[in-house]
C-alpha positions as CSV (number, residue, x, y, z in Angstrom):
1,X,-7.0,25.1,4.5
2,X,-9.4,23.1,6.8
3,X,-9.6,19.7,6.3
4,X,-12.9,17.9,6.0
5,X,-13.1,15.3,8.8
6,X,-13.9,12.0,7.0
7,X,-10.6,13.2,4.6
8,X,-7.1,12.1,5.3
9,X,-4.2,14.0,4.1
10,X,-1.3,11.9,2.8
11,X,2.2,13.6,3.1
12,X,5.4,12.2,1.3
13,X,8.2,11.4,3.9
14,X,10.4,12.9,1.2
15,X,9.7,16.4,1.3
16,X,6.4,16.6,3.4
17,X,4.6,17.7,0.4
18,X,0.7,16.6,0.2
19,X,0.4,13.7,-2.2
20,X,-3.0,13.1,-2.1
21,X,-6.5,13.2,0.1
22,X,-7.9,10.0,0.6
23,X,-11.9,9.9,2.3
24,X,-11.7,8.0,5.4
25,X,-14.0,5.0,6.0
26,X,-16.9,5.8,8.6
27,X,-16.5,3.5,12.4
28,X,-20.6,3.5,11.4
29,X,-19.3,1.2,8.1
30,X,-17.4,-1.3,9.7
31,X,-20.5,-3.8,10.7
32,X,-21.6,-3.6,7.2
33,X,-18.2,-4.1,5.8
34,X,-18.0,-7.1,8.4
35,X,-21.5,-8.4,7.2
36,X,-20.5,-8.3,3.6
37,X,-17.3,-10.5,4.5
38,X,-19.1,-13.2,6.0
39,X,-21.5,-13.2,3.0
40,X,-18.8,-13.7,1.1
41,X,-17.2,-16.5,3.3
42,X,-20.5,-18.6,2.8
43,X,-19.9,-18.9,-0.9
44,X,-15.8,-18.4,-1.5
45,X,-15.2,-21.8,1.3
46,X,-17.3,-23.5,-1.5
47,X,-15.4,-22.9,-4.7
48,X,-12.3,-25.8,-5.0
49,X,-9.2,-24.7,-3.5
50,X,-7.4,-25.0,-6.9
51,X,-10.0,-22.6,-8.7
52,X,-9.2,-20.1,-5.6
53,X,-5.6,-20.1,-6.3
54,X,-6.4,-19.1,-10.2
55,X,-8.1,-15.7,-8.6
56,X,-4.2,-15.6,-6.7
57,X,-2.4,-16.7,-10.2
58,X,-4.4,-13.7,-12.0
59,X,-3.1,-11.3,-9.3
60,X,0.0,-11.9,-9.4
61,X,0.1,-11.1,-13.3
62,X,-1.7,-7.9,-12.8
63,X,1.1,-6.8,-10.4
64,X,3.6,-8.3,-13.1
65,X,1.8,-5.6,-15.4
66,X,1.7,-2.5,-12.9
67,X,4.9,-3.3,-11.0
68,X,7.3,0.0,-11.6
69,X,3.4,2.1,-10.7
70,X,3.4,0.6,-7.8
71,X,6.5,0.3,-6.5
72,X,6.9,4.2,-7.4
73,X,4.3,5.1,-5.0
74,X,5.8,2.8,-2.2
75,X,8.3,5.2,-2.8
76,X,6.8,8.2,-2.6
77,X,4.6,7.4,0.5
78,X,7.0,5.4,2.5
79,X,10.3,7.0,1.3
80,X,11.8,3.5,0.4
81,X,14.4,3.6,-2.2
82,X,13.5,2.8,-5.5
83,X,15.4,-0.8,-5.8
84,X,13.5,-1.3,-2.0
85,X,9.9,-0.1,-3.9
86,X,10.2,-2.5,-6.8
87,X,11.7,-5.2,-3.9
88,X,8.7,-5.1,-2.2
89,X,6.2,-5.5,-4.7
90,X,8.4,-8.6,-5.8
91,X,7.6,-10.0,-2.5
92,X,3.8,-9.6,-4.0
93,X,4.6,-11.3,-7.3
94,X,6.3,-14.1,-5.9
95,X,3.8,-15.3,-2.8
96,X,1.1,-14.8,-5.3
97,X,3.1,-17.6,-7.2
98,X,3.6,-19.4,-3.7
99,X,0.0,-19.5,-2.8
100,X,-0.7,-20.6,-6.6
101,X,1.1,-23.7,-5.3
102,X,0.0,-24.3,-2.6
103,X,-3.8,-24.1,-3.4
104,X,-3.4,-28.1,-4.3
105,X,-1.3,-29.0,-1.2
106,X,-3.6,-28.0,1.7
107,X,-2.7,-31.6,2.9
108,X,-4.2,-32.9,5.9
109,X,-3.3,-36.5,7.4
110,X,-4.7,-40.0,7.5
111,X,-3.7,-41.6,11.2
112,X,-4.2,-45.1,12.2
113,X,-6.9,-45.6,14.3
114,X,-6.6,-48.0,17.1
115,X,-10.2,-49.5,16.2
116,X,-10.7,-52.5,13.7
117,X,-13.0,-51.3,10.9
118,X,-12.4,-47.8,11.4
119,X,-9.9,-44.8,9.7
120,X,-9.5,-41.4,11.0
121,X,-7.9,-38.7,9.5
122,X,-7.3,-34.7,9.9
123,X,-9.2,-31.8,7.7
124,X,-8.4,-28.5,7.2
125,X,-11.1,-26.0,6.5
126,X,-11.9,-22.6,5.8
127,X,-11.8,-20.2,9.0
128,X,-13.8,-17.7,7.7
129,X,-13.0,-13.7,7.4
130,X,-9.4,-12.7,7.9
131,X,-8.4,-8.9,9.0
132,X,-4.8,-7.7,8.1
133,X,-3.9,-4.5,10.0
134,X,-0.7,-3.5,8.3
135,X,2.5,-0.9,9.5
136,X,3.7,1.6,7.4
137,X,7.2,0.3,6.4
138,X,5.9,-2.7,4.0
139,X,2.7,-0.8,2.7
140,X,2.4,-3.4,0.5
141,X,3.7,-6.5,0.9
142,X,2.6,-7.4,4.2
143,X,-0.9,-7.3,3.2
144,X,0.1,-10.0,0.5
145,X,1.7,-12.6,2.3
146,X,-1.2,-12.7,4.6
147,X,-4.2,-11.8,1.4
148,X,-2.8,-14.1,-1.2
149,X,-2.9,-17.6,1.6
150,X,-5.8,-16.7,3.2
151,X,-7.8,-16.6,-0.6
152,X,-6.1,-19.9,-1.3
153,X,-7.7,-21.3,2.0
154,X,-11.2,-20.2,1.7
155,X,-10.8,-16.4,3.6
156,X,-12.1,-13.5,2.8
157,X,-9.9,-10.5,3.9
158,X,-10.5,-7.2,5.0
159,X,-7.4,-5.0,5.7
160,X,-6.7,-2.0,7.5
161,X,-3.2,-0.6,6.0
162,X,-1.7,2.1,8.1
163,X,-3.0,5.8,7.9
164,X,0.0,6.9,6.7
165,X,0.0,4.9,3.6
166,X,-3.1,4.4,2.3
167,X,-2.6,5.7,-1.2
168,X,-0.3,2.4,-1.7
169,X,-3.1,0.5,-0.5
170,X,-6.0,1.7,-2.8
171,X,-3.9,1.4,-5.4
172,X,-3.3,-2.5,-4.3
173,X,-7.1,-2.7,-4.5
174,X,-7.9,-0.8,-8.0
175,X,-5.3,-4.3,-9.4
176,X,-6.9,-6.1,-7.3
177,X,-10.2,-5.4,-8.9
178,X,-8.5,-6.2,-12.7
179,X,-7.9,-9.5,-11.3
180,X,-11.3,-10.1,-9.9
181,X,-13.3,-9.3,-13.0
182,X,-10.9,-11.3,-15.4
183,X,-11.8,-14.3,-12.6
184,X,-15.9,-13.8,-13.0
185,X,-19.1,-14.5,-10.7
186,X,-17.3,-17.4,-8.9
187,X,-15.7,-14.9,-6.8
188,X,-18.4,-13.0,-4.0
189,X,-19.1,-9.3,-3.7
190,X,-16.9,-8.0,-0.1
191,X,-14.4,-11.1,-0.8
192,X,-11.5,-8.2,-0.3
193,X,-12.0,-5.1,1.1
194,X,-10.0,-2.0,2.8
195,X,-10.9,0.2,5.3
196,X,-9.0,3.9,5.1
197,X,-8.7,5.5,9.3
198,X,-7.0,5.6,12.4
199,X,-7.1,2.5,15.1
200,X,-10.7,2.7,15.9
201,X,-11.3,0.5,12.5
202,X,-8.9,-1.3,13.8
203,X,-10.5,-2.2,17.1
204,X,-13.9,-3.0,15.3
205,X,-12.3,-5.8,13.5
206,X,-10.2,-6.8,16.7
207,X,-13.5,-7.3,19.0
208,X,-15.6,-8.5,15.9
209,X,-16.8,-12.2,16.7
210,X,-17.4,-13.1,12.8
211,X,-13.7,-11.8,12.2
212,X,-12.1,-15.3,13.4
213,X,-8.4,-14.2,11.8
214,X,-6.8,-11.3,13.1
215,X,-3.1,-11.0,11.6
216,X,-1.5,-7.3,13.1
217,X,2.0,-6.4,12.2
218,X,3.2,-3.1,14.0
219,X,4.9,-2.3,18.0
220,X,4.8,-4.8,20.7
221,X,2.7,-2.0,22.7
222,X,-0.2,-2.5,19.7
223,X,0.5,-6.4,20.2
224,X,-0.3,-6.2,23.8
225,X,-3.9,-4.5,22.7
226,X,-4.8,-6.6,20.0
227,X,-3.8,-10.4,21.2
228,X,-5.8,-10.2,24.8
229,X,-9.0,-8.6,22.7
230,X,-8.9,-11.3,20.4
231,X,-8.3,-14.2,22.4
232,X,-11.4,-12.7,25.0
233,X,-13.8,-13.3,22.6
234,X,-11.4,-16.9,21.5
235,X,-10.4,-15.5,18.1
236,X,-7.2,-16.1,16.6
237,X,-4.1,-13.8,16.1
238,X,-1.5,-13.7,14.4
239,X,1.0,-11.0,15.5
240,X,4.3,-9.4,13.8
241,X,5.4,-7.4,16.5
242,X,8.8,-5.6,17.7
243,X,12.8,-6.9,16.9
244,X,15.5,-6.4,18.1
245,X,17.8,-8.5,15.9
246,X,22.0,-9.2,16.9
247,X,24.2,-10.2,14.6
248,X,27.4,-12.1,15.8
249,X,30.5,-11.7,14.7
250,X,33.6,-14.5,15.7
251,X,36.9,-14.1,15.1
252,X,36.9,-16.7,11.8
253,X,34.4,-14.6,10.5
254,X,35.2,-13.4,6.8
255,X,35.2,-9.5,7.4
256,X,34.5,-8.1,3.8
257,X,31.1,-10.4,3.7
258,X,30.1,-9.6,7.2
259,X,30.8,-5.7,6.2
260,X,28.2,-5.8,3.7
261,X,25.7,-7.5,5.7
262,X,25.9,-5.4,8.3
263,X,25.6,-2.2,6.4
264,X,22.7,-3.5,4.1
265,X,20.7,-5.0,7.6
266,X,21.2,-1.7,9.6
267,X,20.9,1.2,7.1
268,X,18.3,-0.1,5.0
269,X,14.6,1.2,4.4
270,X,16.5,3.7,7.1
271,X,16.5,1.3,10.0
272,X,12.4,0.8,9.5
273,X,12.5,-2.9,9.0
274,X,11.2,-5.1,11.5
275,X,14.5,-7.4,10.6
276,X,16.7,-4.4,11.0
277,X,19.9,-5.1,12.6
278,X,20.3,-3.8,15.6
279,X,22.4,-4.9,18.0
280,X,26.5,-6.5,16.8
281,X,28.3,-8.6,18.8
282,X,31.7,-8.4,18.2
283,X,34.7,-10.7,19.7
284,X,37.2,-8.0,21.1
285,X,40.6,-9.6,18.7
286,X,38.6,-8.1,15.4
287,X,36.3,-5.4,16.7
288,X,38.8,-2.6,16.1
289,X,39.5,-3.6,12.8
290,X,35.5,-4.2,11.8
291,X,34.6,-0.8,13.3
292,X,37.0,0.8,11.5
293,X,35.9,-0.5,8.2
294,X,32.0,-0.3,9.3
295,X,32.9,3.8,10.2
296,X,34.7,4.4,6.7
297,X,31.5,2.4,5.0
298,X,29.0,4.6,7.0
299,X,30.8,7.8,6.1
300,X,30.2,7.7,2.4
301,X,26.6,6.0,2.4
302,X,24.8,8.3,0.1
303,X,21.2,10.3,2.0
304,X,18.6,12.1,-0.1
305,X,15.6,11.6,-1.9
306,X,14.4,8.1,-2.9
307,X,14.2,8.7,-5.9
308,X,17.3,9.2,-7.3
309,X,19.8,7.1,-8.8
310,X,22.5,5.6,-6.1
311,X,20.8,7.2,-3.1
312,X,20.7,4.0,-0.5
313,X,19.2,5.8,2.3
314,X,16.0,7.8,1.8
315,X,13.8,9.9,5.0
316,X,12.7,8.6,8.2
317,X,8.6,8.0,8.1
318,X,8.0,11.6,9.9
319,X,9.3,14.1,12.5
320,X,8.3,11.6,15.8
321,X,10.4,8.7,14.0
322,X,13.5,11.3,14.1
323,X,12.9,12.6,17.6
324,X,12.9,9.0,19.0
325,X,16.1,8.4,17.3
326,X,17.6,11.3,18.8
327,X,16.1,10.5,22.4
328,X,17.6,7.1,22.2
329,X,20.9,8.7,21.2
330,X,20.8,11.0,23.9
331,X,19.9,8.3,26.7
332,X,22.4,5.5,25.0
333,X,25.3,8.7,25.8
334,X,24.2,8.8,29.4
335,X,24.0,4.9,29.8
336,X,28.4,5.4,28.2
337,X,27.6,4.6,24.4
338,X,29.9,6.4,22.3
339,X,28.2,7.2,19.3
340,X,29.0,8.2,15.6
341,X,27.1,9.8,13.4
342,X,23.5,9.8,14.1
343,X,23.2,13.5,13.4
344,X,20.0,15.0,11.8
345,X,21.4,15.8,8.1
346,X,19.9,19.2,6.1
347,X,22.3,19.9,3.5
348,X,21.7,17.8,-0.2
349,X,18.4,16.5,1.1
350,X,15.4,17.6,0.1
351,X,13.3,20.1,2.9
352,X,10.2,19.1,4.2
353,X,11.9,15.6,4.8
354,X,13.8,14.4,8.3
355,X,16.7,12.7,7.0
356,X,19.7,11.4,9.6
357,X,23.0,9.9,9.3
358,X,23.0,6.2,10.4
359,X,24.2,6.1,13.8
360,X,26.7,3.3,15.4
361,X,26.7,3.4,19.4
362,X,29.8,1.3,21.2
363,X,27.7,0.2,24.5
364,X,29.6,-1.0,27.8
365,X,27.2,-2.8,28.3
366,X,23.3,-4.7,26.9
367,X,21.5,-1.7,28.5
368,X,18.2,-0.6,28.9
369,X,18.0,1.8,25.7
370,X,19.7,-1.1,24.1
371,X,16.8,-3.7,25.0
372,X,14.3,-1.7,23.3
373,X,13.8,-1.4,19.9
374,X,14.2,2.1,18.3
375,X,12.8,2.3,15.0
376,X,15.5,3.9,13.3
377,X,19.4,3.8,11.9
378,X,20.9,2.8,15.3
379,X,23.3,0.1,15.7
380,X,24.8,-0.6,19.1
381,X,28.3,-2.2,19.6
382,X,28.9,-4.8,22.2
383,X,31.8,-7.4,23.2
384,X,31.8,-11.1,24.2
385,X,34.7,-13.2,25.0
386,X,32.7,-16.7,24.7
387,X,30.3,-18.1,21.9
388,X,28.1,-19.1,24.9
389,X,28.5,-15.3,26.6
390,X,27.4,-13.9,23.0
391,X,24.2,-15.9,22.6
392,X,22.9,-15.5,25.8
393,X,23.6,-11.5,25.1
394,X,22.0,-12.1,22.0
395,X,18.9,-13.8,23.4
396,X,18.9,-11.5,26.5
397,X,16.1,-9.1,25.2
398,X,12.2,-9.1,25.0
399,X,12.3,-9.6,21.5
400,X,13.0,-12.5,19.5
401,X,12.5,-12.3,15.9
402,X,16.2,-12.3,13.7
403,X,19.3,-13.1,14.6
404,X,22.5,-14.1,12.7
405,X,26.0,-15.1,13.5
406,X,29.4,-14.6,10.9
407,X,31.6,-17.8,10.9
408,X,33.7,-19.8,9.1
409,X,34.1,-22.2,12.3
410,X,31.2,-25.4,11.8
411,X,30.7,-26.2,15.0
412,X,30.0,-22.7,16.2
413,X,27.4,-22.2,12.9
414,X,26.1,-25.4,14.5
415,X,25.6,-24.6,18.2
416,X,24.4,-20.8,16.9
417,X,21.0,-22.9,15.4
418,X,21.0,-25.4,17.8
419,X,18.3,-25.4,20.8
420,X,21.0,-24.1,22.5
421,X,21.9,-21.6,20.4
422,X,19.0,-18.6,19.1
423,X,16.0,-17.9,20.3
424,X,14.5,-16.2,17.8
425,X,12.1,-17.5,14.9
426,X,14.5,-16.7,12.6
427,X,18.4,-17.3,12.4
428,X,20.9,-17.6,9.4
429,X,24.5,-17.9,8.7
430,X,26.6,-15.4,7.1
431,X,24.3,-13.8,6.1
432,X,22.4,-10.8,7.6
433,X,19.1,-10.8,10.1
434,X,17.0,-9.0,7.1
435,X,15.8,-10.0,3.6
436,X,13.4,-13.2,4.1
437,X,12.4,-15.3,1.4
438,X,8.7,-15.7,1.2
439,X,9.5,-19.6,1.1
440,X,10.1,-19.8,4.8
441,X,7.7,-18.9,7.8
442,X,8.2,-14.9,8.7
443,X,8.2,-14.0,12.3
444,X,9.4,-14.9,15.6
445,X,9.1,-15.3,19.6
446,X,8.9,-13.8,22.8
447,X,7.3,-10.3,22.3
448,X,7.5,-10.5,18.6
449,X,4.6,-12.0,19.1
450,X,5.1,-16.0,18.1
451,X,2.7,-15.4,14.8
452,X,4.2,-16.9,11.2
453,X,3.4,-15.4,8.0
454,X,3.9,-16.2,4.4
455,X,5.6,-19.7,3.3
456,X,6.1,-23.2,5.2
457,X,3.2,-24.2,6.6
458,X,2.4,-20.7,7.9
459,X,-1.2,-21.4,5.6
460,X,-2.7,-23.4,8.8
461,X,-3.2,-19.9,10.9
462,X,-5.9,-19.6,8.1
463,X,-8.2,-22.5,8.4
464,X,-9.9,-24.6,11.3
465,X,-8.4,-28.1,11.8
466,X,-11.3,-30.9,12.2
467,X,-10.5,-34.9,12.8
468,X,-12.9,-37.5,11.8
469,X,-13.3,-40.6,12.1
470,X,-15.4,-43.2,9.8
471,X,-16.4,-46.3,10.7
472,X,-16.9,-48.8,8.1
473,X,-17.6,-52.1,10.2
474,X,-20.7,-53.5,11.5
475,X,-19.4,-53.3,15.4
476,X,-18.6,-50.4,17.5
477,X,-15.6,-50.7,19.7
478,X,-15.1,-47.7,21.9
479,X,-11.0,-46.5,22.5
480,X,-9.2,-47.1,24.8
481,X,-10.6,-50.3,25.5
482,X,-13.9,-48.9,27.2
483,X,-16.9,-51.4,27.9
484,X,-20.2,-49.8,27.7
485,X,-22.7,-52.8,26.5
486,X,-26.6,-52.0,26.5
């Protein structure tokens, strides 16, 4: 059957089969779509930042209500596991009660001025429309971390989710819409939109002068696109690019725990996190020991569909995902890496899908097919002899967005955070490289892009930061000691 052109087809990772048919928005929309954002911007940076953060407060119970719905369908159109599904739109609910929070702490300063008579102090305003391009493996969630603070601050949003989920997205919208019409007239006509296509939409809201806010999460190679176009016409991005996240593991280390974390951190969402560990550095007096347990762990992780009960690893997104795993297998095998598993797997899985066995590569060495990021169940095997020759092979890679270390020794837990120690924007202790909390700031350096997303103070990306100063004497000294009389 031919399909229309302005019609997407949506396929399930699970089984391939055709899910749904989703009309495409028009490149011929997008300056209309734009328009109707910055209408809305004029009115919504109006309305008190507390009444803003009811609109966010109603969302978040609509999601309470529709939470298994949607989380099914992250499942069905990103192949996430069901516990994964319901995860995700969890990570809705609870920065929807984050920003609730937050929408009467958008604190600004008051700085002593070195003037008599006069105080001076720091603002924070709206910044006007915010675009959220979103990847595939959070169809969701992503969207909300940057949606529910940008509403809080006075933003209107207009996302772009990826054409591969979009079903997950307009789904997002139709709650979105229950929550906007319980909140009333206070909240504008084009206050949040989405835009259903490929990456020209994508580029209109990149080069658009009255989008000020551009936050892409997706491959360093889009990052390298999007942050030049925006910052030629002097917007601002915020990016969520590539990782390539190490875990370390030191001879105190307590094995079972670190075990866990590494099969959780390297298997999960089938090695499509952004967080997914990648890299373990291991010291060489426990490495036999922690590869046999991690091989005997591997070997019974149960792969099939989503969807059913005790299944922890579901499909890869589509056929190009598996044939880049198998690429980077074959190249990691003529670069030494001896590898197990990593085989495509047909047999108890349902066709139509492109499921593989999670694949861990011993490396002699931090090479090139190591360095990049392979989005997929790879995890590559290295040595180290010092702490200090472990985190510099840690932070030896374009990338710099998790990292962990397993200790039970303080001072090495110590120098691992220390500004000595990682490099990336995020690092933790015992405890794996994936799984943020949407309390902390998501996202890290190097070409990961530097961009911070969801809790801490991550809401400032969103609004324009103005000092004034009032004088309230009857003189008018200049700073810095500066004479001008007339």
């Amino acid at each position: 059957m031919t399909v229309p052109a302005n019609e997407i087809v949506v396929r399930s990772p699970i089984d391939g089969s055709e899910i749904g048919r989703v009309p495409a928005t028009a490149l011929t929309e997008m300056p209309q779509i734009i328009a109707r954002s910055k209408a809305a911007f004029e009115s919504w940076r109006q309305v008190p930042a507390p009444r803003r953060g009811e609109l966010v407060r109603l969302l978040g119970e609509e999601l309470r209500r529709d939470k298994e719905t949607l989380a099914a369908l992250v499942t069905a159109e990103a192949g996430k596991i069901v516990s994964e599904g319901l995860g995700e739109v969890q990570e809705m609910i609870d920065i929807c009660d984050f920003a609730v929070g937050l929408s009467r702490q958008l604190y600004g300063l008051t700085i002593a001025s070195e003037r008599p008579g006069h105080r001076m102090m720091e603002t924070w305003h709206p910044a006007g429309p915010c675009a959220v391009i979103s990847a595939f493996n959070f169809p969701v969630a992503v969207w909300s971390w940057n949606a529910a603070l940008a509403l809080v601050c006075g933003d209107p949003v207009i996302w772009k989710p990826s054409e591969k989920t979009p079903l997950t997205a307009l789904a997002t919208m139709r709650i979105v819409e229950r929550a906007l019409a319980r909140f009333g007239a206070e909240a504008p006509a084009g206050l949040l939109q989405c835009v259903i296509g490929g990456a020209e939409l994508g580029e209109a809201l990149v080069d658009s002068h009255d989008v000020p806010v551009v936050s892409a999460t997706g491959s360093t190679r889009m990052g390298r696109i999007v942050g030049p176009r925006v910052a030629a016409r002097f917007g601002r991005s915020l990016l969520e690019l590539g990782g390539n996240n190490a875990m370390i593991v030191t001879p105190s280390a307590d094995l079972d725990l670190a075990v866990r974390a590494i099969v959780f951190a390297a298997v999960g969402t089938a090695g499509q996190r952004c967080t997914t560990l990648r890299r373990l550095i291991v010291h060489p007096s426990i490495r036999a020991d922690l590869l046999q347990r991690l091989r005997k762990a591997y070997a019974s992780l149960p792969i099939g569909d989503p969807r059913r009960a005790g299944v922890l690893i579901g499909p890869l997104i589509d056929a190009a995902a598996a044939e880049r795993m198998q690429a980077a297998i074959t190249r990691a095998r003529g670069e030494g890496g001896v590898v197990f598993g990593g085989a495509r797997r047909t047999a108890e899985v349902p066709a139509g899908g492109h499921y593989v066995e999670p694949a861990i590569v011993e490396m002699p060495a931090q090479t090139a097919t190591v360095r990049e990021e392979t989005f997929a169940p790879i995890l590559y095997v290295l040595g180290y002899e010092s702490l200090s020759e472990a985190i510099a092979l840690q932070n030896d890679v374009p990338q710099g967005l998790s990292s962990c270390i397993f200790t039970r020794d303080l001072r090495e837990a110590e120098t691992f955070l220390s500004a000595a120690g990682s490099d990336c924007g995020i690092a933790n202790v015992n405890i794996g490289p994936s799984g943020a909390e949407i309390g902390g700031a998501f996202g890290g350096e190097k070409e990961t892009g530097g961009g911070r997303e969801s809790g801490s103070d991550s809401w400032k990306a969103y609004m324009r930061r103005q000092t004034a100063t009032v004088n309230y004497s009857d003189k008018l000294p200049l700073a810095q000691g500066v004479s001008f009389e007339i």
